[in-house]
C-alpha positions as CSV (number, residue, x, y, z in Angstrom):
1,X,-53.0,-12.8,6.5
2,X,-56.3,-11.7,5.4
3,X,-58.8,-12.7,2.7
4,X,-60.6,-10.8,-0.4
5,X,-63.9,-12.5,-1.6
6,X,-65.2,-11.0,-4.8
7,X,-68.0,-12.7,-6.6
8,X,-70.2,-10.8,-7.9
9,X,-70.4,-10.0,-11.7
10,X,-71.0,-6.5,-12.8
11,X,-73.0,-4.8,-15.7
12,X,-71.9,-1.0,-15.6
13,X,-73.7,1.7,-18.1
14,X,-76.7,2.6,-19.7
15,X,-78.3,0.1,-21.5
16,X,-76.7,-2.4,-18.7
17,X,-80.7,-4.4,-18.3
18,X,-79.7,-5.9,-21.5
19,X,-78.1,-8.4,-19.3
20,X,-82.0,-9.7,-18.4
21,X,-82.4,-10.7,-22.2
22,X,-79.7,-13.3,-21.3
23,X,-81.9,-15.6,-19.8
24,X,-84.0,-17.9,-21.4
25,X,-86.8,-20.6,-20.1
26,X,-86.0,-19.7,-16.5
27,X,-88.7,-19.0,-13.5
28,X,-87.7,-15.4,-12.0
29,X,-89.2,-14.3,-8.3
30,X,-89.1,-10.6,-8.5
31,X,-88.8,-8.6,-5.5
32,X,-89.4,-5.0,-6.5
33,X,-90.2,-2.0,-4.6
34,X,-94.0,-1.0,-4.6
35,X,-93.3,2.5,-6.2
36,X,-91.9,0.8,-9.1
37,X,-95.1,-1.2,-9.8
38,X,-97.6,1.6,-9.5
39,X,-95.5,3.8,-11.7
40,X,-95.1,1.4,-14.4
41,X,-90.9,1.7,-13.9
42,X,-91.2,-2.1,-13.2
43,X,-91.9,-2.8,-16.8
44,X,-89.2,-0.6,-17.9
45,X,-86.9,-3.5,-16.4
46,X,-89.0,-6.6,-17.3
47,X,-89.7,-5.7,-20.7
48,X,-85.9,-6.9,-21.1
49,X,-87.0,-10.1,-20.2
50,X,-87.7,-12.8,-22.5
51,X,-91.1,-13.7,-22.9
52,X,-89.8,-17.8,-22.7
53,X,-89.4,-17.5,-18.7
54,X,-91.9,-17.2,-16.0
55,X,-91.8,-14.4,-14.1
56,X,-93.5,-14.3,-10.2
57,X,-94.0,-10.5,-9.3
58,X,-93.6,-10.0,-4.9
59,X,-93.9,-5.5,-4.3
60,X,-94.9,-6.0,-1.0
61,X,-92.1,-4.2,0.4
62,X,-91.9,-1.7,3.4
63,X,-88.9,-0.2,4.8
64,X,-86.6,-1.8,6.9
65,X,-88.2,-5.2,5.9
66,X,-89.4,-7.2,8.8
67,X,-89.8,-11.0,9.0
68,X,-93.2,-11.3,7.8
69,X,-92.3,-10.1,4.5
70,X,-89.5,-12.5,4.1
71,X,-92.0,-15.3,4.9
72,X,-94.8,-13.9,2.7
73,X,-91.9,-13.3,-0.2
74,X,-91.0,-17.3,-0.2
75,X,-94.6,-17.9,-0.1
76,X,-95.7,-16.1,-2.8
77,X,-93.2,-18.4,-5.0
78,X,-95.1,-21.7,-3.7
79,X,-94.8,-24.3,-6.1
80,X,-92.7,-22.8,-8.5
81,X,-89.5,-24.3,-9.2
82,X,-87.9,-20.5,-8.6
83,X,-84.0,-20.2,-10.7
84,X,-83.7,-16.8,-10.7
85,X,-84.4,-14.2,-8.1
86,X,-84.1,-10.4,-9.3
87,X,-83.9,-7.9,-6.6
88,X,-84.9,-4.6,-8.2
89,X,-84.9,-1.3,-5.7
90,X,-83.7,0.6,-3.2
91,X,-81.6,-1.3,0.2
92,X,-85.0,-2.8,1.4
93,X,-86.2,-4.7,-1.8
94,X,-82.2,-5.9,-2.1
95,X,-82.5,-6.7,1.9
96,X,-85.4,-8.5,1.7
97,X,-84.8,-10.4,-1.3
98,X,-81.4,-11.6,0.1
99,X,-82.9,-13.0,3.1
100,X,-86.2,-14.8,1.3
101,X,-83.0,-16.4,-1.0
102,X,-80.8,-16.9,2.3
103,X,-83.5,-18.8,3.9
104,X,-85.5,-20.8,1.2
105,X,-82.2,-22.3,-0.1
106,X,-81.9,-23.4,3.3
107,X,-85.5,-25.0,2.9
108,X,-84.3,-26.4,-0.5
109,X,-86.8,-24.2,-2.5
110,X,-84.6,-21.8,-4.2
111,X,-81.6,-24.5,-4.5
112,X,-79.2,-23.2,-7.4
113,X,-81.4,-20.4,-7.9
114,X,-78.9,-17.1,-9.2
115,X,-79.2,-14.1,-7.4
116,X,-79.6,-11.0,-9.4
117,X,-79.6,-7.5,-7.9
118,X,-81.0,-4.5,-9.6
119,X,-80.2,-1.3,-7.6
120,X,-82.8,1.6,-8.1
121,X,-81.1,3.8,-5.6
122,X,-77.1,5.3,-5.5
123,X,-76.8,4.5,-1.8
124,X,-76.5,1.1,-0.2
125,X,-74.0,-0.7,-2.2
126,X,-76.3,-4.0,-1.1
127,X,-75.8,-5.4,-4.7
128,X,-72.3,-6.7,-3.5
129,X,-72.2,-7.0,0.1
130,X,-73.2,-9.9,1.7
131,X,-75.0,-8.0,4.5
132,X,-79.0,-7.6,4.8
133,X,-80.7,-6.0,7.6
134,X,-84.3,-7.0,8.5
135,X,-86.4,-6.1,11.5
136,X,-88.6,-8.1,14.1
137,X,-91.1,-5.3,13.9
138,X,-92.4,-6.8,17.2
139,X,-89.4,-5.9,19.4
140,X,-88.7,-2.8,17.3
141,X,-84.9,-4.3,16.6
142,X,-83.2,-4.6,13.6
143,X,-80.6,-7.9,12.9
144,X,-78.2,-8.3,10.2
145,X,-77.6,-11.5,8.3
146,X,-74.0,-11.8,7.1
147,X,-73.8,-14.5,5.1
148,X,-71.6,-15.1,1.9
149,X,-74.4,-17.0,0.3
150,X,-76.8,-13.9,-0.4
151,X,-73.6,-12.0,-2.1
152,X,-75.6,-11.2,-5.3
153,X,-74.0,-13.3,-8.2
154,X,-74.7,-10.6,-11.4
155,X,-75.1,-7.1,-10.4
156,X,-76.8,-4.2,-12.8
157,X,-75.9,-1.2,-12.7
158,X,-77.7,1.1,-15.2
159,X,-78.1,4.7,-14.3
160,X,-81.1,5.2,-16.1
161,X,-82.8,3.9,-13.5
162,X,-82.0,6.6,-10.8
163,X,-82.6,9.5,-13.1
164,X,-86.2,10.5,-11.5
165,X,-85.2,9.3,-8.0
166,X,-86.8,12.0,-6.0
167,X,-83.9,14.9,-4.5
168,X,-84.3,13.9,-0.9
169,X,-83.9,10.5,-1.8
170,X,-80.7,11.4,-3.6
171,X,-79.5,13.0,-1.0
172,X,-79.9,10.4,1.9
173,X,-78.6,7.6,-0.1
174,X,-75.7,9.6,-0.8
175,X,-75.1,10.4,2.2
176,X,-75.2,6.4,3.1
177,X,-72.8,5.9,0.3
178,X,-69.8,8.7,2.3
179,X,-70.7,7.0,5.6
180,X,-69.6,3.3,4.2
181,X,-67.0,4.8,2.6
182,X,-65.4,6.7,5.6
183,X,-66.0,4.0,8.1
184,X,-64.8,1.6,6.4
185,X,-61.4,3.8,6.0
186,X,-61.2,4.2,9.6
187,X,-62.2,0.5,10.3
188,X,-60.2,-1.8,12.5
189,X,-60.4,-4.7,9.4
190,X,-59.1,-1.9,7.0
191,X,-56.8,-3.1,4.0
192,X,-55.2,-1.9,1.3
193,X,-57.8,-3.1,-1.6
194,X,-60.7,-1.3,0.7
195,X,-58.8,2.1,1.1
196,X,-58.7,2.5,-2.2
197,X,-62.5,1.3,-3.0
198,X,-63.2,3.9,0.1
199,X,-61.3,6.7,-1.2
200,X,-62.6,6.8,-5.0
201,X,-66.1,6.8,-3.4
202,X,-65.4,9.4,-0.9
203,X,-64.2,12.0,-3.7
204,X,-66.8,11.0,-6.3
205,X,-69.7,11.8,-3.3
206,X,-68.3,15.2,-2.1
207,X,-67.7,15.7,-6.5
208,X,-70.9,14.4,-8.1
209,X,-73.5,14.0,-5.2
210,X,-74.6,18.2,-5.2
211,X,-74.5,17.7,-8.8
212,X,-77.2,14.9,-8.4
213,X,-78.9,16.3,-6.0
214,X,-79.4,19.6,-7.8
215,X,-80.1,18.0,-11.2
216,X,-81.7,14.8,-11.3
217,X,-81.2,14.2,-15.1
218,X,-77.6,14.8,-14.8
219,X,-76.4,11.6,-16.7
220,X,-73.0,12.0,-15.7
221,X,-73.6,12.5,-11.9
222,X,-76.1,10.1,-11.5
223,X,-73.5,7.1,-13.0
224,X,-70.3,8.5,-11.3
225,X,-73.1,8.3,-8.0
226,X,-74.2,4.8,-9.2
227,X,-70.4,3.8,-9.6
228,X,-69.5,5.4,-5.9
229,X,-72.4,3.5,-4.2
230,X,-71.2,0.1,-5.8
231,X,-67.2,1.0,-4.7
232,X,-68.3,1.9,-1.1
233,X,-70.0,-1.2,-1.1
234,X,-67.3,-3.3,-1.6
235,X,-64.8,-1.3,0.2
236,X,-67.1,-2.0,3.4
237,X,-68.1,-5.8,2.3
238,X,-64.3,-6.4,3.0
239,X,-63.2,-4.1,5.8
240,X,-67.3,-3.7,8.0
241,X,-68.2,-0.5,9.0
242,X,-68.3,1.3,12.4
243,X,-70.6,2.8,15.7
244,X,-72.0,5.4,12.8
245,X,-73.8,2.2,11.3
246,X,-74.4,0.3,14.8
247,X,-76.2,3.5,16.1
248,X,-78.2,4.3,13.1
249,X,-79.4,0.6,13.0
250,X,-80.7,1.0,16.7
251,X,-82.1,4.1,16.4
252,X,-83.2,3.6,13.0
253,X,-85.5,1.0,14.7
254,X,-86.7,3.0,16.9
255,X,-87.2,6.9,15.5
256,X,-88.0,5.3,11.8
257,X,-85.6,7.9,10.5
258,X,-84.3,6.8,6.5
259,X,-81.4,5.1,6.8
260,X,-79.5,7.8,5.2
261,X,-80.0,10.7,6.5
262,X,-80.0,9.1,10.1
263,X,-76.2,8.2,8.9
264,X,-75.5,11.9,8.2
265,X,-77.0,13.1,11.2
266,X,-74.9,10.9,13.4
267,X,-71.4,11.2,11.0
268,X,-69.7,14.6,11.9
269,X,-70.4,13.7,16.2
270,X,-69.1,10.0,15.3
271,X,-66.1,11.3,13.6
272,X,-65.5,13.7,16.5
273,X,-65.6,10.7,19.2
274,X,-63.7,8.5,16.9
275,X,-60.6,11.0,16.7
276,X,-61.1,11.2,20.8
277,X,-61.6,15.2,20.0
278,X,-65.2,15.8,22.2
279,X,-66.1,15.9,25.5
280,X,-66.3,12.0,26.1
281,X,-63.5,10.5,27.0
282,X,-60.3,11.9,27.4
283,X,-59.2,14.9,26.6
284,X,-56.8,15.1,23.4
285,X,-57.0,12.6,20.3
286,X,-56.3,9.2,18.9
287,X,-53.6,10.2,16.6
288,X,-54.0,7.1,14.9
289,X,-57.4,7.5,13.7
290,X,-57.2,11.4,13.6
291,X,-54.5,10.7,10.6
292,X,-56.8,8.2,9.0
293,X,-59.2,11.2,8.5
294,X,-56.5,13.4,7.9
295,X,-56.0,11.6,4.7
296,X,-59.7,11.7,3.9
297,X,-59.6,15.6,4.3
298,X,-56.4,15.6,1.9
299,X,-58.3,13.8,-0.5
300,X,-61.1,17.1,-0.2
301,X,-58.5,19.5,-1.0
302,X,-57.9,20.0,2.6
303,X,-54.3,21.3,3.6
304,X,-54.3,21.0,8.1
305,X,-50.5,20.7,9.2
306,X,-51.8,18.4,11.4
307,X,-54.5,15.5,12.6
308,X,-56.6,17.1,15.3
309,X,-56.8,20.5,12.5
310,X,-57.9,18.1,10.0
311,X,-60.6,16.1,11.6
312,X,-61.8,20.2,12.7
313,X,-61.6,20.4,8.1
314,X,-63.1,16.8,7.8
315,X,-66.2,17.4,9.6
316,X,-66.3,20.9,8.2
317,X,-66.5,19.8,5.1
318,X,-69.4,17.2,6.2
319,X,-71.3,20.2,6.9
320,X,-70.7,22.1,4.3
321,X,-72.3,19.2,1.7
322,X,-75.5,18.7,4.5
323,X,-75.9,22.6,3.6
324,X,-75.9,21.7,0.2
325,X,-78.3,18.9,0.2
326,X,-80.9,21.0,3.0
327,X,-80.4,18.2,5.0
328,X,-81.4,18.5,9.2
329,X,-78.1,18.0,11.1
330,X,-79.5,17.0,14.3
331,X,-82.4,14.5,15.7
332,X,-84.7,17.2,16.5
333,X,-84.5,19.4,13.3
334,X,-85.6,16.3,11.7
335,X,-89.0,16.4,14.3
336,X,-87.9,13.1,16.8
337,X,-89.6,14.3,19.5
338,X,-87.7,14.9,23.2
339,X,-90.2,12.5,25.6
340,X,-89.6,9.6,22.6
341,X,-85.5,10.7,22.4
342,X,-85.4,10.3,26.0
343,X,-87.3,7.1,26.4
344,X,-85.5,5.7,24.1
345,X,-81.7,7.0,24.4
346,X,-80.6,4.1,26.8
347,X,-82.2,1.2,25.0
348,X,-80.3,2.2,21.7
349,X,-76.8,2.7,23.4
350,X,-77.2,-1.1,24.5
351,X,-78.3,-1.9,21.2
352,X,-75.4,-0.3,19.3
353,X,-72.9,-1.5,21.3
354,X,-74.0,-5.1,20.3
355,X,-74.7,-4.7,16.7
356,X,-72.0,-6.3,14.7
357,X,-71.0,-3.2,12.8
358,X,-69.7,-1.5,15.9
359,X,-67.0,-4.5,16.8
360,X,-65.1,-2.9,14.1
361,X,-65.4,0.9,15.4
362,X,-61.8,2.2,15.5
363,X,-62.4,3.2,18.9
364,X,-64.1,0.7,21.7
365,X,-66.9,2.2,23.0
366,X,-69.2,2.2,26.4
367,X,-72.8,2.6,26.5
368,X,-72.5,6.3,28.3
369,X,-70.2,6.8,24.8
370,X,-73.4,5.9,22.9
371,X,-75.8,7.7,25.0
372,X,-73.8,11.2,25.0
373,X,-73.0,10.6,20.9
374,X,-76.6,10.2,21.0
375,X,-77.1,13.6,22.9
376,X,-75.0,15.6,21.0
377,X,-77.1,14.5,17.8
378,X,-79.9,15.3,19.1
């Protein structure tokens, strides 16, 4: 037996912020990314606001939030009796507005309080996972909260929002959306109800993400990339993700490369190991896991007779759309440099192997695993 949580309420389309206008004689902590306040987007969301509520502005957000900013989030509410708290942004406004709600209902401060998130980017799916990732700045790591009780309870997803987000931006998060999607296909918790999330995203990223990426204002890509984001999202909310996400979260920490494009980086070398088909371990493949990317390279139009050709298709393909996006493909093409790689390489290995996301890694693996994944990437 396994269990299916979905709680989140969703506003799909554009003109979806009407949803804000809802709300009447609340007090709303808003946790926006600074971008949006300095160019004036912030108000393109509040003005649907009612002028009845009170409304607390927090933009001090960095990426990969650490503590501090939780703290200084809570505090900027101080004395407010806070009902509503909008997330509105990329993963790092959504992160750190989770945990400031995560821990001040703990305190008793934001007791009852709904949870509304407001994603700015097509990439993280955060608006209906229960996942947020925050960083102890300090010791350079990054810990994830898992908790059902920062699940967003209204989501809004209006396109308009993403339709200036910058190309390379486009591209990373997109690229975050395909790695959610494949490992949560490949993932040991994998159902039926998360294949199918997995696979819709997976064809609308390799369909609509160029498109996006090529033309910002390209309505249609940008919702059908807005749509994927929120289905890889909950495809990986029910079945986790993998070592591509326990390794990037390391050595996200550590080389402060975006999220995203650490993901792709890491993806085709991560599928490789997964399938058993590189120079670590045994020599061979998992056919197990080989034919769970063999039906993600049938889904791309791919037609190998058999599961070691189609991985060879899979990851192919992969590189085909980094092409396409002028994405770097390995550590050093994006400029980490070899003396920080190699002080480094170690510490991250340990550090993926205990993140959560990597208990669900179709394939078990050792820190020399990590560290030569880690090589080849580079």
């Amino acid at each position: 037996m396994y269990k299916i949580y979905y709680k989140t309420e969703l506003c799909i389309g554009r003109g979806a912020l009407e949803q804000l206008s809802t709300y009447k004689n609340e007090c709303f902590l808003v946790v926006a990314d600074p971008f949006l306040q300095t160019s004036g987007q912030i108000n393109d969301v509040l003005k649907y606001v009612d002028s009845s509520n009170d409304v607390i502005v927090f933009t001090d957000i960095v990426p990969d939030p650490p503590i501090e900013t939780v703290v200084s989030g809570i505090k900027s509410a101080e004395g407010k009796n806070v009902s509503i708290v909008l997330a509105v942004g990329g993963g790092s406004a959504i992160d750190a507005a989770k945990a400031m709600y995560y821990f001040a209902s703990k305190q008793g401060i934001f007791s009852g309080a709904t949870f509304i998130a407001v994603p700015t980017t097509s990439g993280t799916g955060s608006e209906v996972t229960d996942f947020s990732i925050i960083t102890d700045a300090e010791k350079e790591t990054k810990y994830p909260l898992i908790s059902r009780d920062i699940l967003p309870s209204v989501a809004i997803l209006d396109a308009d929002l993403v339709l200036t987000l910058p190309a390379n931006i486009t591209a990373d998060t997109g690229m975050d959306v395909l790695t959610h999607a494949i490992e949560a296909y490949v993932s040991k918790n994998a159902t039926d109800f998360s294949d199918a999330l997995a696979e819709k995203a997976i064809k609308l990223v390799f369909e609509y993400l160029p498109k996006a990426y090529a033309n910002g204002h390209d309505v249609e890509a940008r919702e059908k990339m807005h749509a994927a984001s929120t289905l890889a999202g909950m495809a990986f909310n029910t079945a986790s993700l993998g070592l591509n996400h326990g390794i990037a979260h390391a050595a996200g920490a550590k080389f402060h490369v975006p999220h995203g494009r650490l993901n792709s980086i890491l993806m085709p070398h991560i599928i490789q190991y997964n399938a058993n088909m590189t120079s670590v371990g045994k020599i061979g493949y998992d056919k197990s896991t080989a034919m769970r990317y063999q039906q993600i390279a049938k889904l791309l139009g791919c037609n190998a007779s058999n599961p070691a050709m189609a991985v060879r298709q899979l990851v192919s393909a992969i590189k085909q759309l980094q092409k396409k996006l002028n994405m770097p493909t390995t550590l050093r093409e994006y400029g980490v440099a070899s003396q920080d790689f190699l002080a480094h390489k170690d510490e991250i290995a340990l550090a993926a192997i205990k993140d959560r996301c990597t208990d669900t890694n179709p394939r078990t693996p050792s820190p020399e695993d990590v560290a030569k994944i880690l090589e080849n990437a580079f």
